[in-house]
MARLUM-26038 format. One line per 2 residues: number of its first residue (from 1); for each residue x, y, z of N, C-alpha, C. Coordinates in pm, 1 decimal. Layout:
BEGIN
NUM) X,Y,Z,X,Y,Z,X,Y,Z | ...
This chain:
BEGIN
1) -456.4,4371.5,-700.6,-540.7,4255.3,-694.5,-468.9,4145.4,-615.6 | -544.4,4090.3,-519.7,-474.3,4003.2,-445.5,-526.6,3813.2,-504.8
3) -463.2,3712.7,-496.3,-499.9,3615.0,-542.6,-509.7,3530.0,-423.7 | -546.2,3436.0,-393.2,-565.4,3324.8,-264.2,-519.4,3242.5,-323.0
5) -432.3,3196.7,-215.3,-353.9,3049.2,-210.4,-400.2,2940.1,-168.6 | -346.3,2835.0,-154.1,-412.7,2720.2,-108.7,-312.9,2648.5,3.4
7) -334.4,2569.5,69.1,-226.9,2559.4,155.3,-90.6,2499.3,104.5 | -106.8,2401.7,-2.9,-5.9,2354.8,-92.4,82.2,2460.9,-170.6
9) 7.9,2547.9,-263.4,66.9,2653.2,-276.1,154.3,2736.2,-143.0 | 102.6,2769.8,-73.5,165.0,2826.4,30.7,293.5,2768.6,71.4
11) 276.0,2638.9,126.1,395.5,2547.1,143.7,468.3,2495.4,36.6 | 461.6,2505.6,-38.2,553.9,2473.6,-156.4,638.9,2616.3,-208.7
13) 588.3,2736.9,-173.5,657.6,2871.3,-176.7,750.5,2863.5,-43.7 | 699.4,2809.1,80.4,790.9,2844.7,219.0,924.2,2740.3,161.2
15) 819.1,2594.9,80.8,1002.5,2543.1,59.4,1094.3,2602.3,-57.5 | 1035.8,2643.8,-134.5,1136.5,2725.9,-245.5,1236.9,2804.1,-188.6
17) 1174.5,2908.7,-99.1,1251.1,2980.5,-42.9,1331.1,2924.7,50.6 | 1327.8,2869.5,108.3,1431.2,2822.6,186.2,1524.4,2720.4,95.2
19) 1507.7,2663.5,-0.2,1616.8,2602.7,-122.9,1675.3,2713.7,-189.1 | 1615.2,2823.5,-211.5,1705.1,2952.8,-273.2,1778.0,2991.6,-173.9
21) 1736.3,2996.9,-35.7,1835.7,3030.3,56.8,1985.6,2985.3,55.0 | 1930.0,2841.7,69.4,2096.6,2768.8,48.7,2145.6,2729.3,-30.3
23) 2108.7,2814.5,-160.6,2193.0,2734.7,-237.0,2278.4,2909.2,-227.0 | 2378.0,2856.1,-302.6,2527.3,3003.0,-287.2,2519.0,3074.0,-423.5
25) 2507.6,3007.9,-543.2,2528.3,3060.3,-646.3,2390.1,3003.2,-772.7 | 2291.1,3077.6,-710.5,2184.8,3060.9,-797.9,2161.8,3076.3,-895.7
27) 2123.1,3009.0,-1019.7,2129.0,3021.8,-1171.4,2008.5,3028.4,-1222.0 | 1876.5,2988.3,-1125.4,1757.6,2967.2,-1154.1,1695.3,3096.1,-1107.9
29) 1582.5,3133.1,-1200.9,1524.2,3263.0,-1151.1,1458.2,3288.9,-995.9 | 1441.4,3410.9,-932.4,1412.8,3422.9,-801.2,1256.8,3387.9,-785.2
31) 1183.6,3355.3,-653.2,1061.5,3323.0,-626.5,985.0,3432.2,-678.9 | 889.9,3429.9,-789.5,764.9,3549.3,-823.8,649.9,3471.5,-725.1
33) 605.3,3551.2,-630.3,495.0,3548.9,-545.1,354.5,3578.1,-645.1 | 355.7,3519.3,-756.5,248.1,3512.2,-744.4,186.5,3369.7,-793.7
35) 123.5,3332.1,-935.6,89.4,3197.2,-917.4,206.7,3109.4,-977.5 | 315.1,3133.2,-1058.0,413.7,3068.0,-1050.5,548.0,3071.7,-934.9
37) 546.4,2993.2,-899.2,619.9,2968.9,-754.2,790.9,2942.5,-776.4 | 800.5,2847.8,-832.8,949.7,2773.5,-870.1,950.2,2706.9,-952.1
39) 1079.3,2708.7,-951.4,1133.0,2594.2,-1058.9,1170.6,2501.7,-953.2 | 1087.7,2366.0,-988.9,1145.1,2196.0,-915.6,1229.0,2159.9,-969.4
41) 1378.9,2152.1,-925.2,1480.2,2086.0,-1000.2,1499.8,1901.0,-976.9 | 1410.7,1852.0,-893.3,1366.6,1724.0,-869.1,1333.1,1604.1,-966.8
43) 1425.7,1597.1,-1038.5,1364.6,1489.3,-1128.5,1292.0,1310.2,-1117.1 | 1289.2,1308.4,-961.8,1176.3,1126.5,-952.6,1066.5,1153.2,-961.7
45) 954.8,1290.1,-947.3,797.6,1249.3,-985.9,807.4,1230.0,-1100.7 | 903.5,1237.6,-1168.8,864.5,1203.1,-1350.3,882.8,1113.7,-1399.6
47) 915.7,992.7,-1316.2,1001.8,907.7,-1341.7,864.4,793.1,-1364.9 | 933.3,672.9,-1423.3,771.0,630.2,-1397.0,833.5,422.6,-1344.6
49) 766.3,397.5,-1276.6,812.8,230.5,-1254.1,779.9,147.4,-1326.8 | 913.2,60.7,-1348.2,916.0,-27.8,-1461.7,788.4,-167.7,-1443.4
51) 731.5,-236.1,-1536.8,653.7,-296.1,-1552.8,658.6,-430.3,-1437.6 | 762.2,-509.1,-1460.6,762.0,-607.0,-1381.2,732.8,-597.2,-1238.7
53) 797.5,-459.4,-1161.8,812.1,-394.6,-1044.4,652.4,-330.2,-1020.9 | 611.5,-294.0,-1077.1,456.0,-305.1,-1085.7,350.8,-438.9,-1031.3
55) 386.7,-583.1,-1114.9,325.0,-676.9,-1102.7,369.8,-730.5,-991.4 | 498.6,-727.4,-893.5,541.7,-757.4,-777.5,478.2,-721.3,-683.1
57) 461.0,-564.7,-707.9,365.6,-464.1,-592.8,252.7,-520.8,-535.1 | 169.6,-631.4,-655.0,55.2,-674.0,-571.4,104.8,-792.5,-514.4
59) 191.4,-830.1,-499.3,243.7,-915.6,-390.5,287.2,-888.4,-281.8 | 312.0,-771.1,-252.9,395.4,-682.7,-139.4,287.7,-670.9,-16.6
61) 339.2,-726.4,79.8,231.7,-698.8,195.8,225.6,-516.0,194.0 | 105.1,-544.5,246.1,46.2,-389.4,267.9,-1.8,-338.2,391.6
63) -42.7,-441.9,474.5,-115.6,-431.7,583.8,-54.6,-512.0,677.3 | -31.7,-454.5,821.0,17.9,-538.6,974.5,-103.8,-576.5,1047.8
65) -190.5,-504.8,993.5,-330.5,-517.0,1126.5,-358.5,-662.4,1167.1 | -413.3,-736.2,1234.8,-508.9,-833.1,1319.9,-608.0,-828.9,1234.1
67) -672.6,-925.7,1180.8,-807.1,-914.4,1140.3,-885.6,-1064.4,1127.2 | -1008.0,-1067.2,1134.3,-1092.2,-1184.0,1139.8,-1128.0,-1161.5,1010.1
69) -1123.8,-1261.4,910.4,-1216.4,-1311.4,760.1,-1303.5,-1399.4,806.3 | -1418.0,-1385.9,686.8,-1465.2,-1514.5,693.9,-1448.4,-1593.6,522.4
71) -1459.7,-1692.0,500.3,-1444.6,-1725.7,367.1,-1599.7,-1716.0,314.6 | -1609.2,-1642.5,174.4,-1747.4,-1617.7,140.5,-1807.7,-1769.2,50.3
73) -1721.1,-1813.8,22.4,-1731.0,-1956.6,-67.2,-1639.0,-2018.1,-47.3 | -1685.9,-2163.1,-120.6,-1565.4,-2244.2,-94.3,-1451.6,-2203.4,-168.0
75) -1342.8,-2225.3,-81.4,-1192.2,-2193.7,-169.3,-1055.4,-2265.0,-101.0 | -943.7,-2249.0,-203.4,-827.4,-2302.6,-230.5,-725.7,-2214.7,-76.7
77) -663.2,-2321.1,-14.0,-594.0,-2230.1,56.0,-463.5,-2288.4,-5.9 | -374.4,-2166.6,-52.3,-247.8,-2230.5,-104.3,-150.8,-2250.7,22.1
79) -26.3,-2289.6,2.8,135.0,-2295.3,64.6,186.7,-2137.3,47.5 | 151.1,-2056.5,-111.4,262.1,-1929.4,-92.3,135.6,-1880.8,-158.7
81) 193.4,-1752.5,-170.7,165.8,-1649.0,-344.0,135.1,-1716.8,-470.8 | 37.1,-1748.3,-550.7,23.1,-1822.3,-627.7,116.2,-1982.3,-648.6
83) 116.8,-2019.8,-534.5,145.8,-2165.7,-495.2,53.3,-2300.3,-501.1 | 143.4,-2371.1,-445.6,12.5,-2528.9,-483.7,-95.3,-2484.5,-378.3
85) -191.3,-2559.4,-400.1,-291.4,-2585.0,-337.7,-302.3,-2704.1,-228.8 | -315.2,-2666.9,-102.7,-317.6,-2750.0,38.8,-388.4,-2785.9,41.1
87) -500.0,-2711.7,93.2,-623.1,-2760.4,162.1,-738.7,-2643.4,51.9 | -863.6,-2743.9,90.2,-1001.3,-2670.8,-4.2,-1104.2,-2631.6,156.4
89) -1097.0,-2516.4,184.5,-1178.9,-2468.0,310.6,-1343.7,-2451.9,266.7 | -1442.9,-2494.3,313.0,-1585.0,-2514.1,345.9,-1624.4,-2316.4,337.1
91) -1730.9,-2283.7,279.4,-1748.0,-2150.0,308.7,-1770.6,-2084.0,441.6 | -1819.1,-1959.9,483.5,-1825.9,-1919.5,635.6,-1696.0,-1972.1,681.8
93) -1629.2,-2068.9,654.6,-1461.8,-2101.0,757.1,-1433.2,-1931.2,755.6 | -1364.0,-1889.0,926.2,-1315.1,-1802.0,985.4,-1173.3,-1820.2,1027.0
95) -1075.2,-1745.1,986.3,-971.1,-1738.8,990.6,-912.9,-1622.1,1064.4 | -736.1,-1582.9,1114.1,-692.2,-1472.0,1122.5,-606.4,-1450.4,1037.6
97) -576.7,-1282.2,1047.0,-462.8,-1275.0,945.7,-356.7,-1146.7,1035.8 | -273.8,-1130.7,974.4,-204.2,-1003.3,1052.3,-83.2,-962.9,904.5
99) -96.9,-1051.4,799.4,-79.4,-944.0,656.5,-166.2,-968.5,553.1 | -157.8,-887.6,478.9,-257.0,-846.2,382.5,-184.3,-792.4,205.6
101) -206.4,-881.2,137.9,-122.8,-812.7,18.7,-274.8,-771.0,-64.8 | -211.5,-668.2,-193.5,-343.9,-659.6,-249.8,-428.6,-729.1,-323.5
103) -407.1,-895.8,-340.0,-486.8,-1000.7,-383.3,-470.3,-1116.9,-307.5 | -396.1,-1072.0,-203.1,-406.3,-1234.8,-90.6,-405.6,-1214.5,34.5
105) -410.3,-1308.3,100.9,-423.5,-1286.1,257.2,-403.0,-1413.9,339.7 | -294.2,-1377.2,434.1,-197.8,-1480.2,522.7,-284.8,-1528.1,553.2
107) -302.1,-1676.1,616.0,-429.7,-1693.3,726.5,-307.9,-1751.2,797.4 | -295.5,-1683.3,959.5,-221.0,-1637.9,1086.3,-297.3,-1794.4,1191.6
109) -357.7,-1798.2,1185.8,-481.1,-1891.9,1258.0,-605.3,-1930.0,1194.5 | -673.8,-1981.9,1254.4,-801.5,-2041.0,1245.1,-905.6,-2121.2,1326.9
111) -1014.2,-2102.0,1313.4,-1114.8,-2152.4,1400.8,-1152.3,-2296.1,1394.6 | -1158.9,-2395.4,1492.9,-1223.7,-2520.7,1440.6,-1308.3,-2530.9,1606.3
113) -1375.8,-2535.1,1578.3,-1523.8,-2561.0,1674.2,-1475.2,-2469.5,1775.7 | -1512.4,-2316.1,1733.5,-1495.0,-2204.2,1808.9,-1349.2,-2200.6,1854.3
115) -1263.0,-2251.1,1820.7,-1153.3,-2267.7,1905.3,-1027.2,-2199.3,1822.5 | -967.3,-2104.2,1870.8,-841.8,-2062.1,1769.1,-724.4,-2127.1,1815.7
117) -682.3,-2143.4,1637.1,-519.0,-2272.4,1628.9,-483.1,-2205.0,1546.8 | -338.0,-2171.9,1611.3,-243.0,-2126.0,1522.2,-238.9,-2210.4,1384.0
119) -195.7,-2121.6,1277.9,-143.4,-2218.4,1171.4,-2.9,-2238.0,1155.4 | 43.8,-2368.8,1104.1,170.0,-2437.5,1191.3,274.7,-2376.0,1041.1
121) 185.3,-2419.4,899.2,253.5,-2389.5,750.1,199.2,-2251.2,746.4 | 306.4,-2151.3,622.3,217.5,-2072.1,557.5,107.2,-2084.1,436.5
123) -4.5,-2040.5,489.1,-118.6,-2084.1,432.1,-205.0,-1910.4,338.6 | -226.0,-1938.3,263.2,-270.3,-1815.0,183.3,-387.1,-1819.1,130.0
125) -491.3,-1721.1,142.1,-600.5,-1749.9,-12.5,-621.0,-1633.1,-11.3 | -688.7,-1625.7,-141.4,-688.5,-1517.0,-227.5,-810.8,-1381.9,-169.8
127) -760.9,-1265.3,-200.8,-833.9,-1155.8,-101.9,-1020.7,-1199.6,-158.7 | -1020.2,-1185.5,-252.3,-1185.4,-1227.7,-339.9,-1230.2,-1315.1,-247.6
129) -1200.1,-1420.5,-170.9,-1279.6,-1511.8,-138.3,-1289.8,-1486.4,-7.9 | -1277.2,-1381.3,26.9,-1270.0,-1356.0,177.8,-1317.2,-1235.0,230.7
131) -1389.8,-1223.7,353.6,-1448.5,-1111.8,345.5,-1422.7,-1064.1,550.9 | -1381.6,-936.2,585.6,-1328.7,-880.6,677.8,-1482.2,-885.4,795.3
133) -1459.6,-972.9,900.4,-1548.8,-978.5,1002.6,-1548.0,-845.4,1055.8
């Protein structure tokens, strides 16, 4: 009886074998070709990230791209990452950005009577109030 693999399966057998290759003095049992493959002696997928390092993550830029927002309502443009509050932008205001974290977004520039101006401070608002032209 023959069984079908999947391509993961497949490649995860080509790397076993080549880790049994080099190792010299193997203690772990040999590759069974069929649906058990190896033993992973890899212990970081099990690992799990600590809490605080979690709540940082959504601060972590995520994105390099160029992009046009527009603001969907009126809103707060801060100085940082949950920082003071600068300026209060009019809705429809169009901005650029070129990072992107997963609850905020740089504004890079901005429009004032069709016209793009760099922004001189760093200026931030929040991803919710903004929506990708």
């Amino acid at each position: 009886m023959y069984l079908k693999w999947s391509e993961n399966e497949i490649m995860n057998a080509k790397i076993c074998k080549k880790r049994q290759k080099n190792k010299i003095n193997n203690t772990k049992k040999p590759i069974i070709m069929e649906k058990e493959i190896c033993i992973d002696d890899n212990p970081f997928p099990s690992l799990m990230m600590k809490e605080n390092i979690q709540k940082q993550a959504s601060t972590d830029v995520l994105d390099f791209k160029t992009g046009t927002y527009r603001l969907k309502k009126k809103s707060e443009i801060y100085d940082a990452i949950n920082g003071n509050v600068l300026f209060v932008w009019e809705d429809k205001s169009s901005f650029t950005t070129t990072q992107v974290t997963q609850d905020w977004i740089k504004v890079t520039g901005y429009f004032v009577d069709k016209k793009w101006t760099k922004a001189e401070k760093n200026l931030w608002v929040k991803k919710v109030n903004a929506t990708l032209r």
